[in-house]
ROMI-708157 format. One record per residue (C-alpha): x, y, z. Coordinates in steps of 0.2 Angstrom, whole numbers, padded with zeros to 4 digits, always signed. Example, Ala and Ser with C-alpha at 12.3 -4.5 7.8 and 13.67 -1.06 7.14 Angstrom:
% ROMI-708157
+0062-0022+0039
+0068-0005+0036
***
This chain:
% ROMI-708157
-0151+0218+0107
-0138+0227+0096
-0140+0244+0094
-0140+0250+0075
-0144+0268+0068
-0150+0271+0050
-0143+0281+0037
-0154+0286+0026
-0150+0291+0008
-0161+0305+0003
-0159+0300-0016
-0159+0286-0025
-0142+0277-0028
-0135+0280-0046
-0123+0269-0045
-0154+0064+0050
-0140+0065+0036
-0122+0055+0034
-0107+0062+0043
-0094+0062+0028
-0077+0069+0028
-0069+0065+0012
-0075+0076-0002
-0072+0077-0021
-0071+0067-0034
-0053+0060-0036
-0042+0044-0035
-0030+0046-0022
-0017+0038-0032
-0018+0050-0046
-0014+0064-0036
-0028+0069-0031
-0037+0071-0047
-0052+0063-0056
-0049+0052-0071
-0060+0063-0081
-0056+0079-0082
-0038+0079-0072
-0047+0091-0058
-0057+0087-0040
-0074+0089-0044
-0081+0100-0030
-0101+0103-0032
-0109+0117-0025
-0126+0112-0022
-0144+0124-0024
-0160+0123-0017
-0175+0133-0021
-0192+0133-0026
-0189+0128-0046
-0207+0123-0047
-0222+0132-0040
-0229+0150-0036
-0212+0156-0033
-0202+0147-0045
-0199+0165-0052
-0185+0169-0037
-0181+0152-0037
-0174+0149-0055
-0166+0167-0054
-0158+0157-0036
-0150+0142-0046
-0145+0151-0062
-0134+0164-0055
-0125+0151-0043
-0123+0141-0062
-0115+0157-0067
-0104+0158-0051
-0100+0139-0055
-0095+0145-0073
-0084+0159-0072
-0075+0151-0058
-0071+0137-0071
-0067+0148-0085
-0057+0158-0074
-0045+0142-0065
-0050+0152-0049
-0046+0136-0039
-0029+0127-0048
-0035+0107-0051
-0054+0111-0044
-0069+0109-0056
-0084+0117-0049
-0101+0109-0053
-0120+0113-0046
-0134+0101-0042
-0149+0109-0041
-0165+0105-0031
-0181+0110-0030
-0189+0113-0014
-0207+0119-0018
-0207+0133-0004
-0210+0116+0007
-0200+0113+0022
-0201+0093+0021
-0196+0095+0001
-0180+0106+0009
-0177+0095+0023
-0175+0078+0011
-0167+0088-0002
-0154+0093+0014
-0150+0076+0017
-0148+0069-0003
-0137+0084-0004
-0125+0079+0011
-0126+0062+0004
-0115+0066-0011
-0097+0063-0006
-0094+0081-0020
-0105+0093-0011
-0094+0102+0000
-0107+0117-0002
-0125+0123-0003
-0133+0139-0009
-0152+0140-0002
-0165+0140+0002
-0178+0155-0002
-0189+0152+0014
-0185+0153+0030
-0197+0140+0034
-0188+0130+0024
-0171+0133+0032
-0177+0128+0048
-0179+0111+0043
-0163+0112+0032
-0146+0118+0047
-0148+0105+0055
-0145+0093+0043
-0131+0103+0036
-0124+0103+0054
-0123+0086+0057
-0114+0083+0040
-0103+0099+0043
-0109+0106+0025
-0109+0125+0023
-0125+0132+0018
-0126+0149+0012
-0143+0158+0008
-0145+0173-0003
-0165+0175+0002
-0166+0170+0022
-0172+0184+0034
-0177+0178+0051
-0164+0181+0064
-0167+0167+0074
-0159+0157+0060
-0143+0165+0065
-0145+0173+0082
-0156+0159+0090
-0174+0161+0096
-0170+0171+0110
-0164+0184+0099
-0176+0197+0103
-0173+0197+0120
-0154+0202+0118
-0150+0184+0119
-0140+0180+0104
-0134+0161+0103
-0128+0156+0084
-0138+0137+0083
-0127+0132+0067
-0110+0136+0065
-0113+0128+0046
-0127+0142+0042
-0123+0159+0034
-0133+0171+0022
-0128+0185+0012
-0147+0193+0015
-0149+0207+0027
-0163+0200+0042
-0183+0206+0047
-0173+0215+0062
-0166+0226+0050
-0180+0226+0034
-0196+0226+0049
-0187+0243+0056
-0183+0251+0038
-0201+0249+0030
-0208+0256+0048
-0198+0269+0048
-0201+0273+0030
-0220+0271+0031
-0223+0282+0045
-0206+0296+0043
-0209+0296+0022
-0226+0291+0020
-0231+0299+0033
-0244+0286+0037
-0252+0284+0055
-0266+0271+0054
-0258+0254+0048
-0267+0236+0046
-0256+0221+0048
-0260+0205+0039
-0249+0191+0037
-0249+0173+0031
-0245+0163+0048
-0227+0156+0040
-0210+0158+0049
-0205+0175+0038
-0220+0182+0034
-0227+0183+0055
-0210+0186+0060
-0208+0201+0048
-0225+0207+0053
-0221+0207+0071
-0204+0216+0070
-0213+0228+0060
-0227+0230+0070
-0215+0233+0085
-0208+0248+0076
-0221+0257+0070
-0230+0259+0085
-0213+0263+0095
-0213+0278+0081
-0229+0283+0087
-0240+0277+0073
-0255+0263+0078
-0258+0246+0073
-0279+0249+0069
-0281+0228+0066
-0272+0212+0063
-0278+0195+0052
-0269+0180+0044
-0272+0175+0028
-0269+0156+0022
-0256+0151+0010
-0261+0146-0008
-0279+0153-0005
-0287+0165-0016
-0299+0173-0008
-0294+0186+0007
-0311+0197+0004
-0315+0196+0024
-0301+0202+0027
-0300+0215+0015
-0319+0221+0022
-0310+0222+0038
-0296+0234+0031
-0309+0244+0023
-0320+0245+0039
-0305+0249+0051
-0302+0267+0042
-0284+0262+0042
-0273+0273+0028
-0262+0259+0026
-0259+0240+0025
-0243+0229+0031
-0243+0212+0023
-0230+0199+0030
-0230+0186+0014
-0223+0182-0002
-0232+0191-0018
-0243+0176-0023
-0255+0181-0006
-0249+0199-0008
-0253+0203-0025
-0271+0197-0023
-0275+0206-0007
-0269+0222-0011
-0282+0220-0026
-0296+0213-0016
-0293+0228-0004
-0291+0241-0015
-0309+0232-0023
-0318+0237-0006
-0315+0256-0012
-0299+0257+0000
-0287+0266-0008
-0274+0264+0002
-0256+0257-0003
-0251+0242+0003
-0233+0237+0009
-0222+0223+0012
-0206+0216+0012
-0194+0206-0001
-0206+0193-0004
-0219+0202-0014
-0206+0212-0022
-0208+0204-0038
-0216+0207-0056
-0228+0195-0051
-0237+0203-0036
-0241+0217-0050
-0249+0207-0063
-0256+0197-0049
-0269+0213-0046
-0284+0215-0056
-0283+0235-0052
-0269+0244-0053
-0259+0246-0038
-0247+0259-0041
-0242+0267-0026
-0240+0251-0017
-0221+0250-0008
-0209+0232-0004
-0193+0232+0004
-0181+0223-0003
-0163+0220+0003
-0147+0228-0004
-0146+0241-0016
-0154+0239-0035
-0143+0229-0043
-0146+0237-0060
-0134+0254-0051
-0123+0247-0044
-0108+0249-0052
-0101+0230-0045
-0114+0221-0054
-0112+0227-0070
-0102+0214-0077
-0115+0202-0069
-0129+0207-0077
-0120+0206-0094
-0113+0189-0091
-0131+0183-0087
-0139+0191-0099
-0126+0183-0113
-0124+0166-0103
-0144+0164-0110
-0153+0160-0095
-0172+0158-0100
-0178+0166-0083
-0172+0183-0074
-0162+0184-0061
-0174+0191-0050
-0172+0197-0033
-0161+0188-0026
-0148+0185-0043
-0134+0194-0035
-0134+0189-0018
-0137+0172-0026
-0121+0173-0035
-0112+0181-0021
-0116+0166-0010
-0108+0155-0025
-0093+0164-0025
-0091+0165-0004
-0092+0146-0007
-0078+0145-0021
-0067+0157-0013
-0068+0146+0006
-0062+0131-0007
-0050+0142-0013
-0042+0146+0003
-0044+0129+0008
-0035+0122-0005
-0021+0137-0006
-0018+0129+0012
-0015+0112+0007
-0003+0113-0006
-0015+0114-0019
-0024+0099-0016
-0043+0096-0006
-0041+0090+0010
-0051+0074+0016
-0057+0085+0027
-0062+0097+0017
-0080+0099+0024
-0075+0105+0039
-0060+0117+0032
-0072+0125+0021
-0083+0131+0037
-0069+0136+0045
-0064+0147+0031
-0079+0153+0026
-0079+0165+0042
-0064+0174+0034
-0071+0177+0019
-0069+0193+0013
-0070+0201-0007
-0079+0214-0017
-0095+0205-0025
-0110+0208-0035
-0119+0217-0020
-0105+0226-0012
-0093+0222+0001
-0098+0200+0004
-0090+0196+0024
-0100+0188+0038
-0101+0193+0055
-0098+0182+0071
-0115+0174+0067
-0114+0171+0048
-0123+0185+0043
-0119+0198+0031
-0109+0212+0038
-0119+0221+0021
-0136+0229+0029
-0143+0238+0013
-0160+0241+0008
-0171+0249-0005
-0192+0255-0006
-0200+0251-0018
-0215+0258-0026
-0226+0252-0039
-0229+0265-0052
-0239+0258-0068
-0233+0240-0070
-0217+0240-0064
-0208+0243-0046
-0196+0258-0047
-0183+0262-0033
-0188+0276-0022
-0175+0276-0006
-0160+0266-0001
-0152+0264+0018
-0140+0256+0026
-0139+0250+0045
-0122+0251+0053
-0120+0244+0070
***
């Protein structure tokens, strides 16, 4: 496959659906506009796990593409177009993702949709998207094969929807980075891998699996845990048993949390690690022990130093959303904008107006996309992924994860 080195900083960072073609709300014989409001009505459409053990990320998912939706309104960034979201919650459940695909494409106004989380979820999402030529946009996905094809890790990269982008970096790249930082920083040798048998989670664990062993270090067991279970104290006995100084977990932080307490419970004192979906507050409060020294991945730089996203966090903060942005708030809001500004250029192109068409000029567009965003420089690559290949550790240190190295790939 591609070959990609890493730079690594050596400090932290200061700074089955219906085919439709007409899109928006308007009446042709008012020029276009709607009778409301004298604009098109475009809707941007979100799904996300609003409900649930990970309704954390989820509501962070939907409120920053609201905030994206907002400014672009209060700023007339597209002359005549008035954005709107609808958003939907998924559940983390791939049938919930795959019927809220198809209510989405239904609605004449979507022209485009931010989501989801999972990529579990996704996979029963791009087709439908497809077949409706729909942009989807996810701030959260990191399986190749959603972009590259299954064959991807054979060097056989084939793009399965031309309608499916994301502005998160993929397992390829987060898989390599944790490896190399566990075994080159951490200086760990003996690592046990466990993950939670779903699309992410195995497919992180395998990449990473891959890695670490090609560094020289050894995979001393594997197990599986089950979703929505509670109780992973066999597995955690085989941790202890297997004199491993160090535990991978593929998953999300509901699983995670609890087994790096159960573990740590046996009298292994050993950190555990993982990737962006047990970074969260949760998987800390989630531990009946203290964890510190436990280490997540998480793509992109943190938001809170970048320089870019300062005016994002203040918006947020003073637009009065109940819930945090979360992980995935700036890539959230970044896959927003990308949305808006394809509109943009789409409408720019028609002499100010949405074509009929519009769906499929918004695809088209979306490839050239290019601008400054919350989370750095937002473009997609030949396969819609972000050309933005930035990623942070994480360690746990009391009750709270605090940023401990940054990288960046580059092809």
């Amino acid at each position: 496959m591609r070959q990609r080195s890493l730079l690594i900083l050596t400090t932290v960072i200061t700074t089955g659906a219906l085919t439709l073609t007409a899109c928006g709300s308007r009446d042709d014989s008012k020029g276009g506009k709607d009778s409301s409001g004298g604009k098109t009505t475009v809707v941007i459409g979100v799904d996300a796990p609003l409900t649930g053990s990970l309704s954390a990320l989820g509501q962070g998912i939907k409120n920053s593409v609201d905030l994206a939706v907002k400014t672009a309104n209060k700023n007339n960034e597209v002359p005549g177009v008035e954005f709107k979201i609808e958003a939907l919650d998924d559940q983390a459940v791939p049938a919930s993702g795959q019927a809220n695909a198809t209510k989405l494409v239904g609605n004449k106004d979507v022209i485009g949709v931010v989501g989801p989380l999972n990529s579990g979820v996704a996979q029963s999402m791009q087709g439908v998207f497809e077949k409706a030529g729909v942009t989807q946009v996810s701030p959260a996905n990191t399986n190749p094969a959603l972009s590259q094809g299954d064959n991807w890790g054979k060097g056989d990269f084939k793009r399965p929807f031309k309608t499916y982008f994301r502005t998160a970096a993929t397992d390829v790249v987060q898989g390599k980075f944790a490896a190399q930082y566990l075994f080159n920083d951490a200086k760990k040798r003996k690592v046990y891998v466990v993950d939670d048998k779903q699309t992410y989670g195995a497919g992180l664990a395998a990449i990473f699996s891959k890695e670490f062993e090609r560094l020289g270090g050894k995979v001393v067991g594997t197990d599986h845990v089950t979703v929505k279970e509670t109780d992973f104290s066999s597995t955690a006995d085989k941790v202890k048993s297997s004199g491993a100084d160090s535990v991978y977990f593929g998953g999300q932080y509901p699983e995670g949390g609890l087994l790096s307490d159960q573990i740590k419970k046996t009298g292994a004192k050993i950190p555990t690690m993982g990737g962006d979906g047990i970074y969260d507050p949760a998987f800390i409060s989630a531990s009946g022990v203290a964890n510190d020294g436990d280490l997540a991945t998480s793509i992109g730089y943190p938001v809170e130093k970048l320089p870019t996203a300062k005016k994002f966090i203040d918006d947020y903060k003073a637009a009065g959303y109940k819930d945090p942005y979360a992980a995935y708030g700036g890539y959230s809001y970044d896959a927003g904008w990308a949305i808006i500004q394809a509109v943009k250029a789409v409408v720019a192109a028609n002499d100010g107006k949405l074509p009929t068409d519009a769906r499929e000029k918004v695809v088209e567009a979306m490839a050239k996309v290019s601008f400054d965003g919350v989370t750095g420089k937002v473009a997609f690559d030949e396969f819609g992924d972000t050309t933005n290949k930035q990623l942070t550790v994480y360690k746990v240190e009391g009750t709270t994860w605090k940023d401990v190295k940054s990288a960046t790939f580059e092809d």
